[in-house]
BALUM-957817 format. One line per field, with one value per residue: chain; x, y, z of N, C-alpha, C, O in turn. Coordinates in steps of 0.2 Angstrom, whole numbers. Example, Ala and Ser with C-alpha at 12.3 -4.5 7.8 and 13.67 -1.06 7.14 Angstrom:
c (A;A)
n_xx (66;64)
n_yy (-28;-11)
n_zz (39;35)
ca_xx (62;68)
ca_yy (-22;-5)
ca_zz (39;36)
c_xx (66;64)
c_yy (-16;0)
c_zz (39;39)
o_xx (71;67)
o_yy (-17;6)
o_zz (42;40)
END
This chain:
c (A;A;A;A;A;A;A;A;A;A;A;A;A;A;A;A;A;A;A;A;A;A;A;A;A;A;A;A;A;A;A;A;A;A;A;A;A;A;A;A;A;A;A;A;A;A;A;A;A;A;A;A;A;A;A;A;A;A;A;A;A;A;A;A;A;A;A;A;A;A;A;A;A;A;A;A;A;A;A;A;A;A;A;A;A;A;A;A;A;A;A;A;A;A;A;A;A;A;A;A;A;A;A;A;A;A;A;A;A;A;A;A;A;A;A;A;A;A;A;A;A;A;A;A;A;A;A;A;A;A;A;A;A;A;A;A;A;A;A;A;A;A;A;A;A;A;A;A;A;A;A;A;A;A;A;A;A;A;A;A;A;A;A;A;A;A;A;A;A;A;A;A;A;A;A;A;A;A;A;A;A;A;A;A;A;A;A;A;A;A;A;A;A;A;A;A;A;A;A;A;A;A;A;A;A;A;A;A;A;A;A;A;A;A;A;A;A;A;A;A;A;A;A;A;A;A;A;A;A;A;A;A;A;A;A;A;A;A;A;A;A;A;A;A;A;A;A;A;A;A;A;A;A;A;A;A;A;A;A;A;A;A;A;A;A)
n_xx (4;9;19;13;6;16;20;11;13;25;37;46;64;78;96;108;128;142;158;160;150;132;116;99;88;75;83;86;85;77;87;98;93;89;102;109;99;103;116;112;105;118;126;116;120;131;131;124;137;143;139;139;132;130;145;158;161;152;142;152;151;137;139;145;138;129;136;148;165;175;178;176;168;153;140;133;114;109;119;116;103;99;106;101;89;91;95;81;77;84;80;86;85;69;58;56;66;73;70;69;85;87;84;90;103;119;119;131;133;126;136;145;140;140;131;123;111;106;91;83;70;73;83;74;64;68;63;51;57;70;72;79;75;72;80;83;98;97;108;123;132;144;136;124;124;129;115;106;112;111;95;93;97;89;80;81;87;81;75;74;60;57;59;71;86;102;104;92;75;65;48;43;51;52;45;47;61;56;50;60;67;56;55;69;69;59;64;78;77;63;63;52;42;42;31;18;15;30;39;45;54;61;80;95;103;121;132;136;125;115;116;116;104;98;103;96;83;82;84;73;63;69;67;53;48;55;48;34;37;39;54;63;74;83;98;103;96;101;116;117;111;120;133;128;124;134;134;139;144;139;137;148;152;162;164;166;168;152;148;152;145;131;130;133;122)
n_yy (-6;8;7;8;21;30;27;35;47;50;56;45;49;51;48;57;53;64;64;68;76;77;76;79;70;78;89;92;103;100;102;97;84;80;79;66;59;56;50;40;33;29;22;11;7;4;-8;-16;-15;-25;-35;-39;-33;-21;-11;-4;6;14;16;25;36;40;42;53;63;64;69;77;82;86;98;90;79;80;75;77;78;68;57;52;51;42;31;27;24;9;3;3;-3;-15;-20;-19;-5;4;12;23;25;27;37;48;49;55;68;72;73;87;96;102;117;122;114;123;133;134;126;120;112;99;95;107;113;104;106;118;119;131;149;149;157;153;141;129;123;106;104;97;101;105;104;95;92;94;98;94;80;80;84;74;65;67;68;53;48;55;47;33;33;34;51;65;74;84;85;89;89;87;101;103;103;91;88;77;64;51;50;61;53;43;48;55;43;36;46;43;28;28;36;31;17;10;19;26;41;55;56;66;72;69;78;86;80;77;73;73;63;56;42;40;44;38;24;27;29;18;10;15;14;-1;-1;6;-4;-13;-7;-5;-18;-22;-13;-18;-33;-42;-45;-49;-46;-35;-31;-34;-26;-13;-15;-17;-4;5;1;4;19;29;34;40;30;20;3;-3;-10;-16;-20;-33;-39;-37;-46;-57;-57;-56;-68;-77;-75)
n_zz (0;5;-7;-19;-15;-14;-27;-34;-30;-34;-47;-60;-58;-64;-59;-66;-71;-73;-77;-63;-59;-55;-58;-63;-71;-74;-73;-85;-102;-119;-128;-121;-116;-131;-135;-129;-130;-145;-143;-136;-148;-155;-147;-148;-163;-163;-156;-166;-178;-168;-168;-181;-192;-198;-205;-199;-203;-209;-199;-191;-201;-198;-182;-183;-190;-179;-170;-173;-176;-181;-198;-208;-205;-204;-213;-231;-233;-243;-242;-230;-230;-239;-232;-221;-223;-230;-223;-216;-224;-223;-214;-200;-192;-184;-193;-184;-176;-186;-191;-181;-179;-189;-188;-178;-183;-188;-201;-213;-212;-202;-193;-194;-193;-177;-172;-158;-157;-159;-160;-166;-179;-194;-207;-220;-234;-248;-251;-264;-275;-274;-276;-288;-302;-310;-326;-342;-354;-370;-381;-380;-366;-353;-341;-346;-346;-331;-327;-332;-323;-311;-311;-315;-300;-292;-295;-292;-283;-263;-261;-248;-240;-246;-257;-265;-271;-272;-271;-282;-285;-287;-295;-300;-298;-305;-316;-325;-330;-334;-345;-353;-355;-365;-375;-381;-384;-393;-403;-404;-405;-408;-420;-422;-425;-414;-401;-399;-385;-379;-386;-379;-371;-380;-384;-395;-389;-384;-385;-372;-362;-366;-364;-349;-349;-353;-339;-332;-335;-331;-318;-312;-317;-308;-296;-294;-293;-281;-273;-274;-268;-275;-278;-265;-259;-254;-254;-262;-275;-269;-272;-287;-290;-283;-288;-303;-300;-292;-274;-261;-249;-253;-259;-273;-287;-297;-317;-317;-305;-300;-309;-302;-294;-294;-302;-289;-284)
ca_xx (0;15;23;8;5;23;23;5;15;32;37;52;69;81;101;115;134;147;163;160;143;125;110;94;83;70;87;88;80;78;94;103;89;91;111;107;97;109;121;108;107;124;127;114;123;137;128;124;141;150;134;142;126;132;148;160;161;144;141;156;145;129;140;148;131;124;139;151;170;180;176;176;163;143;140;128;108;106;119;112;94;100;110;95;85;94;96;77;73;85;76;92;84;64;57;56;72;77;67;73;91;88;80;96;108;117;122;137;132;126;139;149;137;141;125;124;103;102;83;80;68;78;84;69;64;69;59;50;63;77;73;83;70;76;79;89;99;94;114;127;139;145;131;117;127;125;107;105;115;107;87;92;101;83;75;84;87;76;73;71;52;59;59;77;90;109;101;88;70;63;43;41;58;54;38;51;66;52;49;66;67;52;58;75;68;54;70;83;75;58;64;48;40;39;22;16;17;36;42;51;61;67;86;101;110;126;132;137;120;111;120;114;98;97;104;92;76;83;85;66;59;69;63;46;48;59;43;29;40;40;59;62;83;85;105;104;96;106;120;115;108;128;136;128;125;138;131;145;141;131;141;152;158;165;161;170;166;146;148;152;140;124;131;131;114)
ca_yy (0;11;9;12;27;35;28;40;55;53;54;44;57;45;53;56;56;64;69;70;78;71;78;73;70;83;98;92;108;100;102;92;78;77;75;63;52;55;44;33;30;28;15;6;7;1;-16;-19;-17;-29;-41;-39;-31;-17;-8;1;14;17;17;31;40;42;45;59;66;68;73;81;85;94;102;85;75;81;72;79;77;64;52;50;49;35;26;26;20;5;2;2;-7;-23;-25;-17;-3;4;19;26;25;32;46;51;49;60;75;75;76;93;97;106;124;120;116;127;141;133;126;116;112;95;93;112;112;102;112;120;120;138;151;147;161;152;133;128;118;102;102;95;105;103;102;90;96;91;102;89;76;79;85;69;59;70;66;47;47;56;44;27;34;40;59;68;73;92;83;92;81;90;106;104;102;87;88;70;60;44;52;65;50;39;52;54;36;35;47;41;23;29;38;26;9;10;20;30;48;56;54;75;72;67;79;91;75;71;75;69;59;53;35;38;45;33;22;28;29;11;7;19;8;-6;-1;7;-9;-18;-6;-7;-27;-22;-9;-24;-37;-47;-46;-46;-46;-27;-29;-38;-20;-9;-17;-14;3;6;0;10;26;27;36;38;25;14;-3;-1;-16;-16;-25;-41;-41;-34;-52;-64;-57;-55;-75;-80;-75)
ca_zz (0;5;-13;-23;-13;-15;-33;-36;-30;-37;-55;-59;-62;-62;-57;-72;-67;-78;-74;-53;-59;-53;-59;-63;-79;-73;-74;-90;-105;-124;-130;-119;-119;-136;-136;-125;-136;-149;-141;-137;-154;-156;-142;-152;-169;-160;-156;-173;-177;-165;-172;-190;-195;-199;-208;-194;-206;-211;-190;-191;-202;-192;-178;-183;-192;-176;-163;-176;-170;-188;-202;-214;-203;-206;-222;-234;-233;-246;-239;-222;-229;-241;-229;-216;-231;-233;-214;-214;-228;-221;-206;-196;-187;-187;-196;-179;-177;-195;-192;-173;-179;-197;-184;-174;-187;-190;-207;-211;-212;-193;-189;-196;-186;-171;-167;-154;-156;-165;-162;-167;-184;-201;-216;-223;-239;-249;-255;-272;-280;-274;-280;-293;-305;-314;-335;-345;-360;-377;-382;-376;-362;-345;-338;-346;-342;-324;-325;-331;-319;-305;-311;-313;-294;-288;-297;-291;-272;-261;-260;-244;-242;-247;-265;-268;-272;-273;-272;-286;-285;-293;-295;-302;-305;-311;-321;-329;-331;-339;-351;-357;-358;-369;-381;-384;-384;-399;-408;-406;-405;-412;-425;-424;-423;-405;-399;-397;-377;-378;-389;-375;-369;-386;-385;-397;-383;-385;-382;-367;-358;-368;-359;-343;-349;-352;-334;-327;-333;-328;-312;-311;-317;-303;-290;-294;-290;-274;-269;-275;-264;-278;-276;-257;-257;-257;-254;-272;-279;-267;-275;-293;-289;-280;-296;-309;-301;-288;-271;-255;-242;-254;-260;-278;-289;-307;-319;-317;-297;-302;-313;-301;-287;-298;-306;-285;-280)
c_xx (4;19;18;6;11;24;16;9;20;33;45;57;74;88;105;121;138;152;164;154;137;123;106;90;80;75;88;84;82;82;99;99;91;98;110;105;100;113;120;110;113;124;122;116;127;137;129;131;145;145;135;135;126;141;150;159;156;138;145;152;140;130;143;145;128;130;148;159;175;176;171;170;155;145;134;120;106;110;115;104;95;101;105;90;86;92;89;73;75;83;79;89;75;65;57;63;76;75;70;80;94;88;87;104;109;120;128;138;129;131;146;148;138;133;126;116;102;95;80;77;74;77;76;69;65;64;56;55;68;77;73;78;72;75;85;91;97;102;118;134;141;140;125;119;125;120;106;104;110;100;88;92;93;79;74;85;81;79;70;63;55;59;66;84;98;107;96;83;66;53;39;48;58;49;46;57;63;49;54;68;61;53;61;72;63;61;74;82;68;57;56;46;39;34;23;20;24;42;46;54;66;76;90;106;116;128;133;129;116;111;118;106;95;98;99;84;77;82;77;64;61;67;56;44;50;52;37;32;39;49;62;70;85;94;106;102;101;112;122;116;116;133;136;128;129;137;137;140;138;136;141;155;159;163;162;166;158;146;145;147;134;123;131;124;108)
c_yy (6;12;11;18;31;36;33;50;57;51;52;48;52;50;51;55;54;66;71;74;75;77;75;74;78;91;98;96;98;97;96;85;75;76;67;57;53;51;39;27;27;21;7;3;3;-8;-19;-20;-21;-36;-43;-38;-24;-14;-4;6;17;19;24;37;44;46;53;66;68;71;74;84;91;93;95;81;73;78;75;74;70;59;49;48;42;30;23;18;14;2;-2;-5;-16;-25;-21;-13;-1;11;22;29;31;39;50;52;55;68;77;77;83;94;101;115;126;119;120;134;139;130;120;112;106;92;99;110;111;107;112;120;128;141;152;153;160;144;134;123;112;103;100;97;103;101;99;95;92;93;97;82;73;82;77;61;59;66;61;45;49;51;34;28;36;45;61;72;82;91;86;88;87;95;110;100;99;86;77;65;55;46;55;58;47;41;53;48;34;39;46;34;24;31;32;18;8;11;25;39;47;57;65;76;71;72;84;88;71;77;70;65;54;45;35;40;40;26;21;27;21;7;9;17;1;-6;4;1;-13;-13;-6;-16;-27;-17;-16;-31;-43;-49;-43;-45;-40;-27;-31;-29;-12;-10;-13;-9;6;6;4;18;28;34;36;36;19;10;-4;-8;-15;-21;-33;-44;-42;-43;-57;-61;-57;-65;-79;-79;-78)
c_zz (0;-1;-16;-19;-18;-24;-37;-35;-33;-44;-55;-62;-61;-61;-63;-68;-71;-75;-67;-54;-57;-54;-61;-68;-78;-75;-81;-97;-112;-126;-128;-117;-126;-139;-133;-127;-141;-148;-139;-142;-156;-156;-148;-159;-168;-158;-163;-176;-174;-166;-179;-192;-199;-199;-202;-199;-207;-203;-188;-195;-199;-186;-177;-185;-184;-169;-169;-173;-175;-194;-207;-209;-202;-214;-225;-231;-233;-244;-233;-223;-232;-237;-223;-219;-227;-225;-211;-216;-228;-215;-201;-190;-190;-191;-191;-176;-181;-193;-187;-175;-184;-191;-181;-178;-189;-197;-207;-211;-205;-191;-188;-192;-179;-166;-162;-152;-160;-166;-164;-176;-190;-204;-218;-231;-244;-251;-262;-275;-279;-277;-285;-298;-310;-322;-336;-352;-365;-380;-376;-373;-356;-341;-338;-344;-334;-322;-327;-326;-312;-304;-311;-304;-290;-289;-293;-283;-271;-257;-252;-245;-245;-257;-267;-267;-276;-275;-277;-285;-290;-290;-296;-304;-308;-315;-326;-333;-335;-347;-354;-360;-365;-376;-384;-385;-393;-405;-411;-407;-411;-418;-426;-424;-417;-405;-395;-388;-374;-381;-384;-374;-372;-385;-390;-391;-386;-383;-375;-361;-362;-364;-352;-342;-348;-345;-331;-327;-331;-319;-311;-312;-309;-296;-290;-291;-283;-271;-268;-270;-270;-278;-268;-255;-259;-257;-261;-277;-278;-270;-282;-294;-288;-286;-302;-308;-293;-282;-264;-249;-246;-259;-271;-281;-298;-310;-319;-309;-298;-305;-308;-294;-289;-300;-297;-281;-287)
o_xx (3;22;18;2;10;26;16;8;21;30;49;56;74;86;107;121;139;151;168;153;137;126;106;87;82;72;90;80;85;83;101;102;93;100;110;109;99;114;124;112;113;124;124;115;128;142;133;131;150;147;132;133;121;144;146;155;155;133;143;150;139;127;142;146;125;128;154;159;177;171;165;167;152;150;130;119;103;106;112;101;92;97;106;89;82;87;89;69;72;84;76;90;73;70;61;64;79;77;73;83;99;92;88;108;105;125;131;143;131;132;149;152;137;131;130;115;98;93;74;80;78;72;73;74;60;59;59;56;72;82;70;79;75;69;90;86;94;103;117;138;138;140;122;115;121;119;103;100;107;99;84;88;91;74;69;84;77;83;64;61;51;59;66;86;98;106;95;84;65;51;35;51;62;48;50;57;66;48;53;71;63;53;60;74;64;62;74;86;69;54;56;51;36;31;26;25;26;48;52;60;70;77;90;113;115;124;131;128;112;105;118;103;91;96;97;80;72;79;77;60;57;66;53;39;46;51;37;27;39;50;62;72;89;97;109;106;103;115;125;121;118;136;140;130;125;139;140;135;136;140;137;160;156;161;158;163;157;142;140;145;130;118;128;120;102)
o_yy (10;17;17;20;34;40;34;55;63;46;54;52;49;56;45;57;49;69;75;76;69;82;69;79;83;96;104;92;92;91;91;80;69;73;62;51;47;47;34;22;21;16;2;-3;-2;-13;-24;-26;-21;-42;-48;-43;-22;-16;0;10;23;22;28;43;50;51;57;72;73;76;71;88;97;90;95;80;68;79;77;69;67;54;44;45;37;24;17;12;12;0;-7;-9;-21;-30;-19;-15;-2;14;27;35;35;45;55;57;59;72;83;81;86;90;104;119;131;123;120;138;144;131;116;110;106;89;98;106;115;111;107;122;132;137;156;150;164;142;139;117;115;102;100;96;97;95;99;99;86;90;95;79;69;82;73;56;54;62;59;41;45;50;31;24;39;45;59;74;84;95;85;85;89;96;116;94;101;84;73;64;54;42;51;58;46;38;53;48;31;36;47;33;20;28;29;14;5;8;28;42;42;58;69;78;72;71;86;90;66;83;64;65;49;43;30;36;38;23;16;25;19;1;5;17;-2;-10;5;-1;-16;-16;-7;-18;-30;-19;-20;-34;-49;-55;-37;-43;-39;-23;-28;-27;-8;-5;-8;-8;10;11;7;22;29;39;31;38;14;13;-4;-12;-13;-27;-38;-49;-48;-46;-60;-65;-60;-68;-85;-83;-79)
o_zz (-5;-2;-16;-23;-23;-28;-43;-38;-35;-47;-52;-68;-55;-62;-65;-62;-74;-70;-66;-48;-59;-53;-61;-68;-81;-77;-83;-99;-111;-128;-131;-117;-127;-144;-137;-127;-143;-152;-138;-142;-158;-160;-150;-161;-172;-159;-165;-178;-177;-166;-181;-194;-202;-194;-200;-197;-206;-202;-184;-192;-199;-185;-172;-184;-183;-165;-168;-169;-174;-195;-208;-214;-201;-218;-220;-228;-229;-245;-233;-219;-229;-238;-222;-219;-223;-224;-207;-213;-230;-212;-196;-184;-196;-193;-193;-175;-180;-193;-187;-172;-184;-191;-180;-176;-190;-198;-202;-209;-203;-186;-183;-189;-175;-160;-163;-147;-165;-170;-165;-179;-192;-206;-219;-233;-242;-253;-266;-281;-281;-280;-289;-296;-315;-324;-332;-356;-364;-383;-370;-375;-355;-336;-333;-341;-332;-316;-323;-325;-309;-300;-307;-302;-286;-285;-292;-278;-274;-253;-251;-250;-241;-261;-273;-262;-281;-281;-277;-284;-296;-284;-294;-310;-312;-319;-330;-339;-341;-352;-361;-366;-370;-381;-390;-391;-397;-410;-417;-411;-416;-422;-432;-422;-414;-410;-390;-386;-368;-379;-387;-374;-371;-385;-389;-390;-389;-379;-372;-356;-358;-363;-349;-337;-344;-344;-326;-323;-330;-315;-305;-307;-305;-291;-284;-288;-279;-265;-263;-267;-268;-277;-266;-249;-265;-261;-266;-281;-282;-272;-283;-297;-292;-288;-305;-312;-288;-284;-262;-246;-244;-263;-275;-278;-302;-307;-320;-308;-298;-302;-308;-290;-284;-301;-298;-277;-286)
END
């Protein structure tokens, strides 16, 4: 009777000690709650790791994304959202997880400002006269090159919900990719006239973006299988996906390697 009293008055505050410090949950604002669980997370990463479930390096990543020490250690947006991705999509950790971990993260213009606030509101999206809108030139350069490389990479990864993918704002990427592919496909293959609705994605492409293009429907049909669960072995797509359009953190093989891994599963 005596416990259930005391446990009706008292809320649990449990006691910290750092350094010859003690205090106690209740002192603790925000801020240093969510460092807090940031190293939570950590610790847990860290598990996975000595379970071989996880890549020390790809655990060095994470860690240094959310508790940051030089200049070289916040990795951009779009690795960390990927790398989550993948994290989620093997089972590894939940979405709950993914998402509490993304929130803590500082980017590098953070922490370049000295913030010290990893649960304060994420990178916002810019004001409509600053987004950069995705096209692809009508002449061959290095410019369309990596507008294309870009719209495949948004198209084949997943896009933070901000839809902006290496500082360009993509409205539909595998719509728009599918449409470049249909045109060059009508051109080069079919040998037909562009169909009216195709005609702004016809381009002269070179062999080498052609090239690309051809990998880039491959790898949409196999993620449409890997969403449908008709293919349930994502490291098999990650793989692929890694190979042709080549992403930091996400697993790289050459052609001959690409052979004998795609010839063992």
């Amino acid at each position: 009777m005596l416990a259930a009293q005391v446990g009706s008055y008292h809320t649990y505050d449990p006691f910290f000690s750092s350094n010859g410090f003690q205090f106690q949950a209740s002192q603790l604002g925000r801020v240093e709650s969510d460092w807090i669980t940031g190293v939570s997370l950590v610790r847990l990463l860290e598990v996975l790791v000595r379970r071989k479930l996880l890549h020390a390096e790809d655990c060095e990543v994470l860690k240094m994304s959310l508790v940051p020490v030089e200049r070289r250690d916040p990795h951009n947006e779009e690795t960390i959202y990927v790398l989550l991705d993948g994290l989620v999509r093997e089972g590894l950790v939940s979405s709950s997880f993914a998402t509490k971990l993304r929130s803590l993260t500082l980017a590098m213009h953070e922490f370049l400002g000295g913030s010290a606030d990893p649960g304060k509101p994420k990178r916002q999206q810019p004001p409509f006269h600053r987004i950069i809108f995705f096209h692809i030139p009508q002449h061959t350069s290095m410019a369309r090159i990596t507008a294309l490389e870009h719209l495949i990479e948004a198209a084949v990864y997943p896009v933070p919900p901000s839809s902006i993918w290496k500082g360009v704002y993509y409205a539909d990427d595998s719509g728009k990719l599918l449409d470049y592919y249909n045109a060059y496909a009508c051109t080069y293959h079919a040998r037909i006239s562009t169909p009216p609705h195709l005609t702004d994605y016809n381009r002269t492409f070179t062999f080498l973006e052609q090239r690309m293009l051809l990998r880039a429907k491959l790898l949409l049909d196999l993620q449409t299988r890997v969403n449908s669960h008709s293919i349930t072995d994502f490291g098999l797509f990650k793989t692929i996906r890694g190979s042709y359009f080549y992403l930091s953190r996400q697993p790289h093989l050459d052609v001959e390697e690409l052979g004998r891994f795609l010839y063992a599963r």
